[in-house]
MINULUM-62644 format. One record per residue (C-alpha): residue in three letters; x, y, z. Coordinates in steps of 0.5 Angstrom, whole numbers, plus 2048, in hexadecimal, padded with zeros to 3 digits. Last residue first. Layout:
<rs>
ALAXYZ ...
</rs>
This chain:
<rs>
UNK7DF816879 UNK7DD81E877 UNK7DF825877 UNK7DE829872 UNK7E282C86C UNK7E1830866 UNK7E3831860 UNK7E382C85A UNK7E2830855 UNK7DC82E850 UNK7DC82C848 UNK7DB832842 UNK7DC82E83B UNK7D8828838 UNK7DE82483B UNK7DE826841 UNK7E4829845 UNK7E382784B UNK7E882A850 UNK7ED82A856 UNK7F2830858 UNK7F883285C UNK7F882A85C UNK800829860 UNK80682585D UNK80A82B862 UNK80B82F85B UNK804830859 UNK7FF82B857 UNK7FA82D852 UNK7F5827850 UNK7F082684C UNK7EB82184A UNK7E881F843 UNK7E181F841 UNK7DB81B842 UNK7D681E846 UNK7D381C84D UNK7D681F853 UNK7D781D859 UNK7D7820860 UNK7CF824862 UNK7CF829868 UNK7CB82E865 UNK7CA82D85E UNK7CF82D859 UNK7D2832856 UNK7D9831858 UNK7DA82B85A UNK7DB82A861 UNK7E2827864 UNK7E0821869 UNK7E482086F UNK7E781A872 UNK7EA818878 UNK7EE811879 UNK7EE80C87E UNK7E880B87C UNK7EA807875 UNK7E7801877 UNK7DF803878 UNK7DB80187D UNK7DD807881 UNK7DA80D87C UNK7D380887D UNK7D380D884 UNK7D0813880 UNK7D4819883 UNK7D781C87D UNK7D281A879 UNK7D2813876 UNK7CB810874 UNK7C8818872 UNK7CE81986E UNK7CF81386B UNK7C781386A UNK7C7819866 UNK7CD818862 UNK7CA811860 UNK7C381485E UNK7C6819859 UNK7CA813857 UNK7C4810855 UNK7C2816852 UNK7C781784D UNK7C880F84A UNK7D081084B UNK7D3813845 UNK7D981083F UNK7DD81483A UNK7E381683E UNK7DF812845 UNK7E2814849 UNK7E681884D UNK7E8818855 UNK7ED81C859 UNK7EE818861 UNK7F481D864 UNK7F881C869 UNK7FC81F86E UNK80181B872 UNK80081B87A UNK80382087E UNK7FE822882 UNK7FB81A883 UNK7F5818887 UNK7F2816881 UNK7F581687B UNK7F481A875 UNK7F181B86F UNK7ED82086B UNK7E881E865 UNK7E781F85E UNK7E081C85A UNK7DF81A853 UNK7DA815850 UNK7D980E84B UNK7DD80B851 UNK7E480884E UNK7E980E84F UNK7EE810853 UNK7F4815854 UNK7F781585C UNK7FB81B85D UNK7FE81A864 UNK80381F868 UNK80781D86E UNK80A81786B UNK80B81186F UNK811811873 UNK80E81187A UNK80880C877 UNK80280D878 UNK7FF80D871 UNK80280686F UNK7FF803876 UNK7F8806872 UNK7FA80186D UNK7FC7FB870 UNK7F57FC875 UNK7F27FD86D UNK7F47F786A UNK7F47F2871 UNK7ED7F4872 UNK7EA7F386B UNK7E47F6868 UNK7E87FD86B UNK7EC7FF863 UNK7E67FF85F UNK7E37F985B UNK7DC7F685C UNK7D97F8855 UNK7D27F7857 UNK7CF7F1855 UNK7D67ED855 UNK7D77EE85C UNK7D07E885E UNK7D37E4863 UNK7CE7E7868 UNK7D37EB86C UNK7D67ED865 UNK7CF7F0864 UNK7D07F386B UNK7D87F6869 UNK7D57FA863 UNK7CF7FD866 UNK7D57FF86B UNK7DA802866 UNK7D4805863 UNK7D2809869 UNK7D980B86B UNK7DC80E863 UNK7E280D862 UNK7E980E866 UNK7EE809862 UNK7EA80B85C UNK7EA807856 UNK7F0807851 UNK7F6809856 UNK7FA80D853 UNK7FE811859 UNK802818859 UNK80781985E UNK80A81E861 UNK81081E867 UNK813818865 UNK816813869 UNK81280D869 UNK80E80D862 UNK81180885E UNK812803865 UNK80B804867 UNK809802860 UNK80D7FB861 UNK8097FA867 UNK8027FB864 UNK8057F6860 UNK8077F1863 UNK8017F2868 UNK7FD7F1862 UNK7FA7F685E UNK7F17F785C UNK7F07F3862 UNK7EB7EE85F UNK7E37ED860 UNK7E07E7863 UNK7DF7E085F UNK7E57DD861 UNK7E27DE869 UNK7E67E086F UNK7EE7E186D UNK7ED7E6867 UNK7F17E6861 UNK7F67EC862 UNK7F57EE85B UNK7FC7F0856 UNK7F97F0850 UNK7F47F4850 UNK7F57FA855 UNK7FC7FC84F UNK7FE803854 UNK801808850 UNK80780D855 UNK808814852 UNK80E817855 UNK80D81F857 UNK811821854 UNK81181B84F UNK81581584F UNK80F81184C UNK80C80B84E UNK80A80584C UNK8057FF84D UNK8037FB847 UNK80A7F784A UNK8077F084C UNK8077EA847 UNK8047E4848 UNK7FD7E5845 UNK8027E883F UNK8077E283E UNK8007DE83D UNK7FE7E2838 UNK8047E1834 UNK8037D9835 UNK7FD7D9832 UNK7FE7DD82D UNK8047D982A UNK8017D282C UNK7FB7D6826 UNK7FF7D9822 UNK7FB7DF81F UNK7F87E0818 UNK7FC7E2812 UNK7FE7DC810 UNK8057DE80F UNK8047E4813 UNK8027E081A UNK80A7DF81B UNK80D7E681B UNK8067E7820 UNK8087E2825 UNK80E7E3825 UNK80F7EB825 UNK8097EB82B UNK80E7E782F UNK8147ED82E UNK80F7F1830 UNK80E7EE837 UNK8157ED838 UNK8157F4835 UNK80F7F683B UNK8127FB841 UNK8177FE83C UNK812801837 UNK80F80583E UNK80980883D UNK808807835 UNK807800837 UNK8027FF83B UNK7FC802836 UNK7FB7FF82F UNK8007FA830 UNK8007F8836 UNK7F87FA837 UNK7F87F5831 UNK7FA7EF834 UNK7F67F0839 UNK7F07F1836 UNK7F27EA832 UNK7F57E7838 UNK7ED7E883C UNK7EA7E4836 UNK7EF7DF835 UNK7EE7DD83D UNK7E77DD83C UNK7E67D8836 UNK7EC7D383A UNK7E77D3840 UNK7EC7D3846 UNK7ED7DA845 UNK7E67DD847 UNK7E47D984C UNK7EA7D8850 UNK7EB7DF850 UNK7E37E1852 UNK7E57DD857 UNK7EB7E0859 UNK7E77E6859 UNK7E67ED855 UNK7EB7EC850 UNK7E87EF84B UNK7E17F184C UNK7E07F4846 UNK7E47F283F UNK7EC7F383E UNK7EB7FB83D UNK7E57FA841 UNK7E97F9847 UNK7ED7FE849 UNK7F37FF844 UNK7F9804844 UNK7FB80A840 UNK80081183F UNK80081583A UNK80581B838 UNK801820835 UNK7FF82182D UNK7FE81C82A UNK7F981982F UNK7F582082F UNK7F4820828 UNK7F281A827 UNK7EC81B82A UNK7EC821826 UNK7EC81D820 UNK7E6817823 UNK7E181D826 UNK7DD81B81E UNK7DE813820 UNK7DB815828 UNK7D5818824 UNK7D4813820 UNK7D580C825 UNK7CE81182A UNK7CB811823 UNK7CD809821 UNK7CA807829 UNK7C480A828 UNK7C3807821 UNK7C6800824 UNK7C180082A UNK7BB800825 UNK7BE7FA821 UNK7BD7F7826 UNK7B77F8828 UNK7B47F7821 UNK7B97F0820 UNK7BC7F181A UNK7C37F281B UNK7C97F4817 UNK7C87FB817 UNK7CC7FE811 UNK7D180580F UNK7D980380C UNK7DF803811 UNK7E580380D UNK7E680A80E UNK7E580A815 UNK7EB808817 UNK7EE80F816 UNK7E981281B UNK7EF810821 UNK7EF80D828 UNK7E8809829 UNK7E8806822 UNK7F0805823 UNK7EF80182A UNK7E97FD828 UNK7EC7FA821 UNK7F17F8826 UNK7ED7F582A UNK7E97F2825 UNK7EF7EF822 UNK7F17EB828 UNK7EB7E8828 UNK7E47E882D UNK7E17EF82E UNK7DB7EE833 UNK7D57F182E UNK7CF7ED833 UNK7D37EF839 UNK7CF7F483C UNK7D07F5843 UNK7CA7F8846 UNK7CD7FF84A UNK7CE801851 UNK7C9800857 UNK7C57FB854 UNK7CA7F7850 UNK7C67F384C UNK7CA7EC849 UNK7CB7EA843 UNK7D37EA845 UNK7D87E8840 UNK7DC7E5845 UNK7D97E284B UNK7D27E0849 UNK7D47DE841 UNK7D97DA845 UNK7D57D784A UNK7D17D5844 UNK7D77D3842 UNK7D87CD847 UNK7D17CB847 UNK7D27C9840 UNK7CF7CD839 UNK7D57D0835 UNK7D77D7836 UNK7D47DA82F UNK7CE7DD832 UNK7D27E4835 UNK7D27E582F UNK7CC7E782D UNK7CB7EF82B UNK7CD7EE825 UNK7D07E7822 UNK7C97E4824 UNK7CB7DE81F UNK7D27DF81C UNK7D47E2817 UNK7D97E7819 UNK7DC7E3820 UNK7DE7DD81B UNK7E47E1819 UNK7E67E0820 UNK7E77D881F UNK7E47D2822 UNK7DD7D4825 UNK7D97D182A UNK7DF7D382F UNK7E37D0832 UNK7EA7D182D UNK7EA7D7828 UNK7EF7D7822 UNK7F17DE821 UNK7F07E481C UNK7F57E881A UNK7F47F0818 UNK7F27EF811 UNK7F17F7810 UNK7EB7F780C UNK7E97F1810 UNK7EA7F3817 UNK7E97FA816 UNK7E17F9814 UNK7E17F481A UNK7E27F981E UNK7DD7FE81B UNK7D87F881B UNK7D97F8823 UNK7DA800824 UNK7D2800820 UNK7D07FA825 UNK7D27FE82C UNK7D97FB82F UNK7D97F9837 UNK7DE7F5839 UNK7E37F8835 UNK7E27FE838 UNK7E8802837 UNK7EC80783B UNK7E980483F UNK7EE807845 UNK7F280C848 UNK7F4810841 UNK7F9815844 UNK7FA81B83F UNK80081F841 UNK804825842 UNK7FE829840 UNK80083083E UNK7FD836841 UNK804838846 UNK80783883F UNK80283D83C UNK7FE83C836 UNK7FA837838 UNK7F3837835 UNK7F483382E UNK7F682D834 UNK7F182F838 UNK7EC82D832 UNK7EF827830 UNK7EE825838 UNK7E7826837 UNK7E7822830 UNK7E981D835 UNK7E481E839 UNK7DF81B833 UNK7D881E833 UNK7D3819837 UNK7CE814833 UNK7D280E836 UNK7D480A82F UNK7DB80B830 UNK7DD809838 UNK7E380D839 UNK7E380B842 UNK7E980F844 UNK7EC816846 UNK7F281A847 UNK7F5822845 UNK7FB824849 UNK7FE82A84A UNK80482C84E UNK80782584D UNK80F82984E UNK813829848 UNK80F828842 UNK81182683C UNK80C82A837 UNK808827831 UNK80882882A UNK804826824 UNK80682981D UNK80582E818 UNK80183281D UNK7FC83881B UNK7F783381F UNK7FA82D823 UNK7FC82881E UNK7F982181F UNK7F382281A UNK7F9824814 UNK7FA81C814 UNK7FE81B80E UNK80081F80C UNK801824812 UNK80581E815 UNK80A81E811 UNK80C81A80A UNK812818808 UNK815817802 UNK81B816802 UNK81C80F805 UNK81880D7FF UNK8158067FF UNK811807806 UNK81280E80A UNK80E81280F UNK810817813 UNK80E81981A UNK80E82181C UNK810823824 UNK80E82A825 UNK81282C82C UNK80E831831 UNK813833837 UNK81283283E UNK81882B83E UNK81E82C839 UNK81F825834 UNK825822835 UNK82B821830 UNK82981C82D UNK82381A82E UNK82081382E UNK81B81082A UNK81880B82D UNK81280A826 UNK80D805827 UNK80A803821 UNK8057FE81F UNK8037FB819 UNK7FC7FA815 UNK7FC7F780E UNK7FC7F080D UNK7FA7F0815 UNK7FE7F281C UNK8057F2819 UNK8097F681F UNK80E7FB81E UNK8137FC824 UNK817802823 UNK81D807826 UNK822801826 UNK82280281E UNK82480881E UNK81E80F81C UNK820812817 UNK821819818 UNK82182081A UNK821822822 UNK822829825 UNK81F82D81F UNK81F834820 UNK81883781E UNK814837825 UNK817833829 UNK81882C823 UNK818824824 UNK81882081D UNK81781A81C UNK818814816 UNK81480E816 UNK815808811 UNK80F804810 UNK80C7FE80F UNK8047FF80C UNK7FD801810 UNK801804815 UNK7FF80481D UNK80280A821 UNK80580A828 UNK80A81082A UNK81081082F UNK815816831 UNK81A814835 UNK820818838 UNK81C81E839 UNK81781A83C UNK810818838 UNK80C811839 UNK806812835 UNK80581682E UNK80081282A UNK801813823 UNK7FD810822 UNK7F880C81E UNK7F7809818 UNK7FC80C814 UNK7FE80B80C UNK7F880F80B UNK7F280C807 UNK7EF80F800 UNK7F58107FC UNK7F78177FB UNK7FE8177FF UNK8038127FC UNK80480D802 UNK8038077FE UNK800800800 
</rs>
């Protein structure tokens, strides 16, 4: 395929995404739709600081399909690059002409900021600015909060403006959870760009191509586990079906599967070039659902036309990910019997490695290319051995996805000032010791003691932690007594205080002599946002802490019920109510910031967007903010007494 301008398709499909950034390694992902040599070039202002080729050392390709590769670029600078200046970074493709490369401005004008050639970014020597939020679900009717950071990005003029990263805490995608017209889009993709398919083991179907026509291929899939007791407990635990009446009904019907429709997912959801290949049907007949279809295909057309500054925003900040549960599918993880369940099955355990596997390639990698070559070099086997019969191996698969649930870097953290420390809460569970049914520690006291041992020492410190470490007492409880009646999966029973051991080690961590004086604990998963102020009881010179959560970018709580669970929480658990002794995290004192704009006394607020926070040189919030993604949003303000 050419790379000469005029054809109907660009040569990129997706990125760059500009991930990792330091002034001694710059990283990009991108996806091409043919092997290419890459050249790059880095300027402050108009002189050049770098102009070259990128070396051999500096990219991994991998070939993904007939005609889909991916790129990561580890471009290290020599010298340096200088912090607190805006640097313009351009990327040049070239396939049998080596002088004839094309820029970004040819090729995706989309991701140059307006009156801009290239796209740019500013290494930040202090994180003074920080933009965080979770939960992009595409098919929710809510405006993109990318978009939102999109338009912060066009508004930072000054330097103390200028976002020093975007943190993506969680759900990135949903891969659990796909409307029917994203469904036909993936397949679309897959097909036009041969992503490989697999052979698939345990299930009533025996290839992923099958998944395109077979029976009830939309909204069904749920069916496809074979009928035995042992996967009706399956189709129970893992792909849901259930209600949950406190939160949400889980909707499974279009669980992603293959590998191919992982990755087709992550390029629809991070680019509008993809899109292209995509053509116009409603492949249902059914009345009703093909009503939901419709409704779902406007909600999926208004995300596409928000797509170019969607991918504006992520090619033009440092960004920084880490999975919660639906980026793998819901509920990951929650127990060790919902572990043996789900990974004992051979269908299961190919499903949860190949969102997986993708998170790797698609999210994990671009922290920290360091972390993973072990795992990357596995990835280059598998896929140098599937381009032969352009499908994947299947013992090849097998056992990369076993290296994958045996591997324990997801987390990283960041030399930053002040340092930046991502928790993985899903791979490394303390089991609970009551029941196997009964909700996981979301970290092992291994872990939690390797945390500890991060952070010691430091004056400052900012925290990722996918869900709350300090969330809301009300759903907490409600959460712990339908863990009680054996029923956790009903009410998505994963926070920090389910399990006694976890938040015992935790809270110890906060007590520490050595422990950092100032806390910023960044989350996510709720569906809500909320600020809290932190302190230990009985201890003056204990650290502070700040509880800072933002969700969803493109997902919302359903508003009155919310509204009724702020108001109980607030009656339930006023400062003098005995219930605040009932809870494990009594030895800490918590006061609730207002929502500017709210009612008198309400905490949360419901609006997808994207969190800010601004820190001044001690690591402390001088300001906390929702930015919502249809514009204006609140400033958490105030604080009362409570707990």
């Amino acid at each position: 395929m050419s790379l000469e301008p005029g054809g109907k398709f660009g040569p990129v499909l997706a990125g760059p995404v500009l991930r990792h950034s330091s002034p001694d390694s710059i990283v990009l992902w991108l996806v091409t739709r043919e092997p290419v040599s890459l050249a790059v070039r880095i300027f402050n202002g108009e002189q050049p600081l770098l102009d070259r080729t990128a070396a051999e050392s500096e990219v991994v390709q991998l070939r993904i399909g007939t005609r889909a590769w991916l790129n990561l670029l580890t471009i290290a600078p020599d010298p340096t690059l200088p912090r607190d200046i805006r640097l313009d970074y351009d990327l040049g493709l070239t396939s049998d002409q080596p002088d004839t490369a094309r820029w970004i401005r040819d090729w995706a004008p989309h991701l140059c900021p307006e009156g801009r050639e290239r796209p740019g970014f500013t290494l930040k020597s202090k994180l003074d600015r920080i933009l965080h939020g979770s939960c992009r679900r595409p098919h929710h009717p809510a405006r993109d909060g990318l978009v939102r950071v999109d338009e912060e990005l066009h508004k930072a003029e000054q330097l103390e403006e200028v976002p020093a990263l975007l943190l993506m805490t969680g759900d990135q995608v949903y891969v659990d959870d796909v409307a029917g017209p994203m469904l036909h889009a993936i397949q679309c993709v897959i097909h036009q760009l041969g992503l490989y398919q697999e052979i698939l083991e345990g299930a009533s179907i025996s290839h992923s191509r099958e998944l395109t026509s077979m029976a009830d291929a939309y909204y069904h899939r749920d069916k496809l586990l074979p009928e035995s007791e042992f996967n009706e407990d399956l189709t129970e635990r893992f792909f849901g079906g259930v209600r949950k009446p406190v939160f949400t009904t889980a909707n499974a019907g279009n669980h992603l599967i293959s590998f191919a429709e992982v990755m087709a997912m992550y390029l629809l959801v991070w680019s509008p070039e993809p899109w292209a290949l995509v053509t116009d049907a409603e492949p249902v007949d059914d009345p009703d659902e093909l009503a939901r279809y419709r409704k779902e295909q406007a909600a999926i057309d208004d995300f596409r036309r928000s797509l170019p500054r969607a991918a504006r925003a992520l090619a033009n900040v440092p960004v920084y990910m880490i999975f919660d549960d639906h980026d793998v599918t819901d509920d990951w993880n929650l127990s060790a019997l919902w572990e043996t369940t789900a990974y004992e099955h051979p269908f299961s355990r190919r499903i949860i490695g190949n969102a997986l596997l993708g998170y790797l390639l698609c999210q994990g990698w671009g922290n920290q290319p360091t972390h993973f070559r072990e795992l990357i070099e596995h990835c280059q086997k598998l896929f140098e051995s599937s381009n032969r019969q352009h499908e994947l191996d299947k013992a090849g698969q097998d056992e990369l996805i076993d290296r994958l649930f045996h591997f324990h870097h997801w987390h990283y953290s960041l030399p930053t000032s002040p340092r930046l420390v991502v928790l993985d809460t899903r791979t490394h569970r303390w089991r609970s010791e009551i029941r196997r049914s009964h909700p996981s520690g979301l970290m092992d006291w291994e872990s939690l003691t390797d945390f500890q041992h991060e952070i010691l020492g430091e004056d400052a410190v900012v925290v990722v932690s996918p869900a709350p470490m300090f969330g809301v007492k009300l759903i907490e409880i409600i959460q712990r007594v339908f863990t009680f009646f054996g029923k956790p999966l009903l009410v998505d029973a994963e926070n920090w205080m389910a399990h006694r051991g976890a938040a015992n080690v935790l809270l110890n961590i906060f007590g520490h002599p050595r422990t950092p004086r100032h806390f910023v604990i960044l989350s996510g998963d709720v569906h809500y946002s909320f600020a809290y102020d932190v302190r230990l009881r009985h201890e003056q010179n204990g650290p502070h802490v700040w509880q800072i959560t933002s969700s969803g970018i493109k997902n919302e709580f359903p508003n009155s019920l919310l509204e009724w669970l702020d108001r109980l929480n607030r009656w339930l658990f006023a400062p003098w109510s005995p219930l605040n002794w009932f809870t494990k995290r009594r030895r800490m004192w918590i006061s609730p910031r207002l929502p500017e704009g709210r009612e008198a006394g309400e905490r949360l607020w419901n609006g997808a967007g994207i969190g800010e926070v601004r820190l001044n040189d001690e690591g402390e919030p001088t300001a906390i903010r929702q930015l919502d993604s249809g514009g204006g949003g609140t400033v958490f303000q105030q604080r009362i007494n409570d707990d």
